[in-house]
N, C-alpha and C positions, 0 to 999 in steps of 0.2 A: 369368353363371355362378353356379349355387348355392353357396352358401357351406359349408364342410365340414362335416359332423357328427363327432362322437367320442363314442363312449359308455365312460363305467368300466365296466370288465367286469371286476377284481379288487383289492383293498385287502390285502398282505401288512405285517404289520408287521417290521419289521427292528430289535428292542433287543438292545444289547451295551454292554457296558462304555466308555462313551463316546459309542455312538449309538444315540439314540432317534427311530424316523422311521417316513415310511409310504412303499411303496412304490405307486403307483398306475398303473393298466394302462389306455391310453387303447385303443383300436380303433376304427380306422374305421368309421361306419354302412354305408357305402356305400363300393364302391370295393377297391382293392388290401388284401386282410388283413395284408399282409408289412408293410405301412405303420404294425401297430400298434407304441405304442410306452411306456416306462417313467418314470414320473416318481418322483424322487425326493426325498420333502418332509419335512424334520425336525419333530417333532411338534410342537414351541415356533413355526412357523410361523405356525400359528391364532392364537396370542395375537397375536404380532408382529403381524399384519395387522389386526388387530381395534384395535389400539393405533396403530399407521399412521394408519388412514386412519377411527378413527373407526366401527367396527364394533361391534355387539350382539350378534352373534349365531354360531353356529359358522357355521351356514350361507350368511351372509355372507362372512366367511373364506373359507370354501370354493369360494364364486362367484370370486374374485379368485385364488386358489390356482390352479385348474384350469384355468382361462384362460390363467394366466399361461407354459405353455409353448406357445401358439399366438398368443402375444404375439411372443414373443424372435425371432423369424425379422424381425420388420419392428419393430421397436426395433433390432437388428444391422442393417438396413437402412437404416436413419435416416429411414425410413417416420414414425413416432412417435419422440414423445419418451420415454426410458423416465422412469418416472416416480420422482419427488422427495419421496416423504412426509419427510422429515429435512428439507428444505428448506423446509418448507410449514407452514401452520397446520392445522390440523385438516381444518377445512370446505372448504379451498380443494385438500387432498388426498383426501378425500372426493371433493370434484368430477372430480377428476382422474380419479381411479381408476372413479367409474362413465361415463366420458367415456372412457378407456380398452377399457371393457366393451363398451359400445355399439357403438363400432369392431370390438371383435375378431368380438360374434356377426353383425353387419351386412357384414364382409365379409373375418376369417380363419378364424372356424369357432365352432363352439358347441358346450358340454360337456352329456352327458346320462348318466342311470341307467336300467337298466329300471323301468317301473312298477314303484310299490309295492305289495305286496301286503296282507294284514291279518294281524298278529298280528308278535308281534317276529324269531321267526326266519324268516317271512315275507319282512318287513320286509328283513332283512340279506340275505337271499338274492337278493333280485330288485334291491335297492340296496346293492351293493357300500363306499357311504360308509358307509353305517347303524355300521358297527364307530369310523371316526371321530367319529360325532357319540355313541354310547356312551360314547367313551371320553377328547370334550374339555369339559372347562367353560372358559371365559372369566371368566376372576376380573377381576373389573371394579377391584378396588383395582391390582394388578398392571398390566393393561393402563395404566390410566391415570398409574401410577409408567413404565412404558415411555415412555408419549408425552409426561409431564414430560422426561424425557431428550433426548428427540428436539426438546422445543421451547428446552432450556437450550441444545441444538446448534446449532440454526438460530439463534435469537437473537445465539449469539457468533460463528455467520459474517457475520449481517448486521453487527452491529458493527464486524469486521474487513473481511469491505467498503468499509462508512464510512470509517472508518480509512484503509485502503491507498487510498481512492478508485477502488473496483471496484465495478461493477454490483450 
């Protein structure tokens, strides 16, 4: 059985007083249109994942982002494990996560854009992200103040682990 395609075929932003986000329009390449569907991803996402699991790049982020609703069906499954950046070191969630990726395009489905075209609103037009990767930097001080966080967490669960004598 081929494995699904989805293409973004629209990027709305949604800012209010409170929330700042993207909305993302997957549609099936092939197959039932009714099937298409909306994802919902706060703009702070991109860093978060960049700080996770060890990313440089928006577009990095973004591989992991997009995936990750064709993820959730077999993670609710207990198909996979969902995955542990807060528990993990850097590297070993890095692995994770493109171990994760593998899996999804290998056999729940793969995220795509239309070709790109040339010139910027070319660019945006034929690639729906193009307004996300306009409009994120990855502040690499920040990220990295993120994943101090995440490894001050992991550390005092491993300790209390030790401690309580749990795994």
């Amino acid at each position: 059985m081929a494995v699904e395609q989805w293409q973004i075929t629209e990027v709305r932003e949604v800012s209010s007083p409170g929330e700042d986000a993207w909305l993302i329009t997957y549609k099936p390449v092939f197959g039932d249109p009714g099937a298409t569907f909306v994802s919902y991803v706060p703009k702070e996402a991109v860093e978060v994942r960049a700080a996770e699991y060890g990313l440089a790049t928006v577009d990095e982020a973004l591989d992991v982002i997009l995936h990750a609703p064709l993820l959730a069906p077999a993670h609710a499954a207990g198909e996979l494990d969902m995955p542990s950046p807060a528990l993990l070191d850097v590297e070993t969630a890095r692995a994770q996560v493109n171990e994760q990726l593998d899996v999804c395009k290998a056999k729940y489905g793969v995220v795509t854009t239309a070709a790109a075209g040339t010139g910027r609103v070319a660019k945006a037009q034929a690639d729906p992200l193009q307004v996300i990767r306009d409009q994120t930097r990855i502040d690499p001080v920040k990220a990295a103040t993120i994943r101090m966080e995440m490894d001050r967490y992991r550390l005092s669960h491993e300790a209390e682990m030790k401690k309580g004598g749990g795994q």
